[in-house]
C-alpha positions in Angstrom: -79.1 -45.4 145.4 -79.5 -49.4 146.2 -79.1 -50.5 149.7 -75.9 -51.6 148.9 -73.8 -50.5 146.7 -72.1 -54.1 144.7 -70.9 -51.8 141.7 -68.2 -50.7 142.8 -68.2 -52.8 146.5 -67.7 -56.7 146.8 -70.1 -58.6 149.3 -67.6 -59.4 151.3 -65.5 -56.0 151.8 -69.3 -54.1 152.8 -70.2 -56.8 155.2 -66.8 -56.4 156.8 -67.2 -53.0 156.8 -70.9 -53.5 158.1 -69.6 -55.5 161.3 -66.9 -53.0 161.9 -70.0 -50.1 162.0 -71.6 -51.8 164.1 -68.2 -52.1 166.9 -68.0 -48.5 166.4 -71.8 -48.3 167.3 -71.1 -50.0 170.3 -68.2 -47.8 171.4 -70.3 -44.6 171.2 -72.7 -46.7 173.5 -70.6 -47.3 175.7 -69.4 -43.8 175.9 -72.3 -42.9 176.9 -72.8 -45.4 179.2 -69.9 -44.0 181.2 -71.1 -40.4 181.2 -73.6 -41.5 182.9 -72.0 -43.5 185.3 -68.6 -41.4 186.0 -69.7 -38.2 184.6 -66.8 -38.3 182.1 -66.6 -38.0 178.6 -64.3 -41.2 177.6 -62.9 -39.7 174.4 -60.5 -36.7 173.3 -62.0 -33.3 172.9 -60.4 -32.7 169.7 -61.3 -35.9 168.4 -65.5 -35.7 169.4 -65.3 -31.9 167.7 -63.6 -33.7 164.6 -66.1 -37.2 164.6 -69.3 -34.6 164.7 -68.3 -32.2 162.3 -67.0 -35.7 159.4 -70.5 -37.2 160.4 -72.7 -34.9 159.5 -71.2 -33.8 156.4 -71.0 -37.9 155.6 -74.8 -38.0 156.8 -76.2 -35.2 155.3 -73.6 -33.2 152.6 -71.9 -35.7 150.7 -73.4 -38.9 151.6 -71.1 -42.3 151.2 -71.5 -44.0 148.1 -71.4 -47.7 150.4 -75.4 -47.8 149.7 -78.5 -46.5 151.7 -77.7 -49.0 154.8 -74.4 -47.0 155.4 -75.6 -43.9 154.7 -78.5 -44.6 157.5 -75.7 -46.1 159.5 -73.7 -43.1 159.4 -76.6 -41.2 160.5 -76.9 -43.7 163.6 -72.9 -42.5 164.7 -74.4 -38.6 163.8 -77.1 -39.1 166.4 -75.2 -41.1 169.1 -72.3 -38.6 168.9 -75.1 -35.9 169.5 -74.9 -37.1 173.0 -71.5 -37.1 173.4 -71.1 -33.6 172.2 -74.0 -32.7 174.9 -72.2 -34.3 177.2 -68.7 -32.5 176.5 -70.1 -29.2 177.1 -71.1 -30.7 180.1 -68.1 -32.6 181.4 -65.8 -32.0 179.3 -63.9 -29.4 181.4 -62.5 -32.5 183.3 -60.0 -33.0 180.4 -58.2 -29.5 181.0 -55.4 -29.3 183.6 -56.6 -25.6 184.4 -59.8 -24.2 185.4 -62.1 -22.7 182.3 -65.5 -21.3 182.4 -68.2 -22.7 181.1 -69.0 -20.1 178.6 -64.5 -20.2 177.6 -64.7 -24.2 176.9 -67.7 -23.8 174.4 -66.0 -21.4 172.8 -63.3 -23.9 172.1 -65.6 -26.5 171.3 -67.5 -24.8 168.7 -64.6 -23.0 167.3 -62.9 -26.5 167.5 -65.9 -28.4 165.4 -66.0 -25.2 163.4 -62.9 -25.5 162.1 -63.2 -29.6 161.4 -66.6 -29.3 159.2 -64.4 -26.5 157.2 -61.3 -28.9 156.6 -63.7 -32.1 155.6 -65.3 -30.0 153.4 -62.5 -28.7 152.0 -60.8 -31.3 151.6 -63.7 -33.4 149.9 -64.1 -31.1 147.6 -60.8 -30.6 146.3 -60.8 -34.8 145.7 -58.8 -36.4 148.1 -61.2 -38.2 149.6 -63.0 -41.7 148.6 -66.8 -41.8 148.5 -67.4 -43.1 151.1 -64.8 -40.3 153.4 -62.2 -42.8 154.0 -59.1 -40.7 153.9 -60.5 -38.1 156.0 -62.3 -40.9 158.6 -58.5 -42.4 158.9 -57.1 -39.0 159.5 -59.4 -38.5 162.4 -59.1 -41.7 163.3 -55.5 -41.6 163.8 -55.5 -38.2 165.4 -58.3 -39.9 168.3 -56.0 -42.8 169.0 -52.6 -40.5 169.6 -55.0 -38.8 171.8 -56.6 -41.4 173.4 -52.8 -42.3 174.6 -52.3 -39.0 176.0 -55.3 -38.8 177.8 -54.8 -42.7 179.4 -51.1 -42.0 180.6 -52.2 -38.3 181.9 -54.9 -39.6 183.9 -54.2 -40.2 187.1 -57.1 -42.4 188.7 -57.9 -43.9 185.4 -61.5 -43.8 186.4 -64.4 -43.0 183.3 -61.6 -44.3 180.7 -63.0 -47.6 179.7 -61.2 -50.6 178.1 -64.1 -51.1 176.1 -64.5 -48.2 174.4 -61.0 -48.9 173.3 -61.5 -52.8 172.1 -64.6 -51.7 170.4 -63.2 -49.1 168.7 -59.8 -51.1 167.8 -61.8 -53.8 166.4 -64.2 -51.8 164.3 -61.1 -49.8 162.9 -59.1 -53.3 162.0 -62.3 -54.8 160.8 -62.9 -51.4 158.6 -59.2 -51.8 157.4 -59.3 -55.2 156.2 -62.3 -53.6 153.7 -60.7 -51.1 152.8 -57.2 -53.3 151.5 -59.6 -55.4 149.5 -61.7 -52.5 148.0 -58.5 -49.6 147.8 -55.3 -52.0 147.2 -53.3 -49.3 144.8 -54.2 -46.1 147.8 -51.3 -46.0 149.2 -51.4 -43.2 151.8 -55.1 -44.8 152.4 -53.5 -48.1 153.5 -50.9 -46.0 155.5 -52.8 -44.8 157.5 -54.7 -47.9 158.2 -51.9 -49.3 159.3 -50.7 -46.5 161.5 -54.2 -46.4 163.1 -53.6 -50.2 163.7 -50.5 -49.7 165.8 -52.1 -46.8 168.0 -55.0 -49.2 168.4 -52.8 -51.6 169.7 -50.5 -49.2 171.7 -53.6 -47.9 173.1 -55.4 -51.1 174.4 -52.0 -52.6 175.7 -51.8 -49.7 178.0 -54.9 -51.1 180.1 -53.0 -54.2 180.6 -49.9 -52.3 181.7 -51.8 -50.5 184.0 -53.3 -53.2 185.7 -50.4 -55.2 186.1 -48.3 -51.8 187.6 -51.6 -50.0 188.6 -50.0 -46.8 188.1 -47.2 -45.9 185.6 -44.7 -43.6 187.6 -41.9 -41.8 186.4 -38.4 -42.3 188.3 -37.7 -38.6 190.3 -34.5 -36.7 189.1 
C-alpha cells in the first residue's frame, strides 16, 4: 500500500479529505479537553459507542484503501476516542435523565458498541460500503448530529457542550464531503447523506447562536 493512494484518488480530493481529518482530530481534542475541565463527555452516547466500534474495524479489520497516511490517521481518531470512551464510563451517566448504576450504564455501553462493530461489519461485508467506510462513516455521522441537537436543546445549563467541538466537527464533515462529490459523483445515497449531514451540521452550530442571543430556549406554558 503507497502512502497515498492516487489510483483510484485525485491529489486534490485526499488533501481535502486530509484537512478535514485533521478538524475531526481537533474535535476529539477538544472533547477531551472539556472532560477534563467540566467533567462531561461533549458527545452523544450512542454516537461515541458507534465512532469506536467504525474505528477500529477501519484501523485494524478492513483498513481504508485512502493510502498508509489515512490508515495511520484513522488509527490517531481510534486512540483519541479511547479516551472518550474512558471517560463515558466515567461521566457519562450525566446524559441520562434517571439515576443508573455504574455497573447498569456499562452494560449499555458495551452492549451499545457491541452491537455497532456487528452492524459495520456486517454491513462491509455484504458490499455496501466504499473502501475507505464512507457510507457507514456518514451513517454515524448523521445519527451524532440529530443527537448532538437533542442533547443541546435538553441541556439546561448548556455547560461542557462546546461550540467548538461542533465547528470542528461541521467543518471536517463539509470539507470530507466536498472529497467525496469529486471522488463518488454517480453514489447517490452516498451524496445523500452528505448532504443531510450538512444541514444537521448547520442546524446544530446555529443553535449556539440562538442560545446566546435568547440564553435559554423556553417553551410557552399551556
Amino acid at each position: 500500500m503507497e502512502w497515498l493512494n492516487l489510483d483510484k484518488y485525485s491529489l486534490t480530493a485526499l488533501i481535502i479529505t486530509l484537512i478535514g481529518s485533521i478538524f475531526w482530530s481537533l474535535a476529539y481534542v477538544n472533547i477531551l479537553l472539556n472532560v477534563k475541565k467540566y467533567k462531561y463527555v461533549d458527545v452523544p452516547i450512542l454516537a461515541i459507542c458507534a465512532n469506536i466500534a467504525w474505528e477500529f474495524i477501519w484501523s485494524f479489520i478492513f483498513m481504508p484503501d485512502l493510502g498508509y497516511l489515512f490508515v495511520w490517521g484513522f488509527r490517531v481518531w481510534f486512540f483519541l476516542d479511547v479516551f472518550i470512551v474512558i471517560a463515558l464510563f466515567k461521566y457519562g451517566y450525566k446524559q441520562f435523565r434517571f439515576k443508573l448504576t455504574f455497573s447498569q450504564t456499562s452494560m449499555v455501553y458495551i452492549f451499545m458498541i457491541v452491537s455497532w462493530f456487528v452492524i459495520f461489519i456486517t454491513f462491509t461485508k455484504a458490499g455496501f460500503d466504499t473502501g475507505s467506510g464512507a457510507v457507514g462513516a456518514y451513517m454515524d455521522n448523521i445519527m451524532m448530529s440529530g443527537l448532538y441537537i437533542t442533547l443541546k436543546l435538553n441541556d439546561k445549563k448548556n455547560k461542557g457542550i462546546s461550540f467548538y467541538t461542533g465547528l470542528y466537527k461541521f467543518v471536517g464533515t463539509a470539507l470530507i464531503s466536498v472529497a467525496v462529490v469529486i471522488t463518488f459523483p454517480q453514489r447517490y445515497f452516498l451524496l445523500s447523506l452528505c448532504v443531510i449531514a450538512f444541514i444537521l451540521d448547520v442546524w446544530y452550530v446555529s443553535l449556539f447562536d440562538i442560545f446566546k442571543r435568547n440564553k435559554t430556549i423556553s417553551h410557552p406554558k399551556k
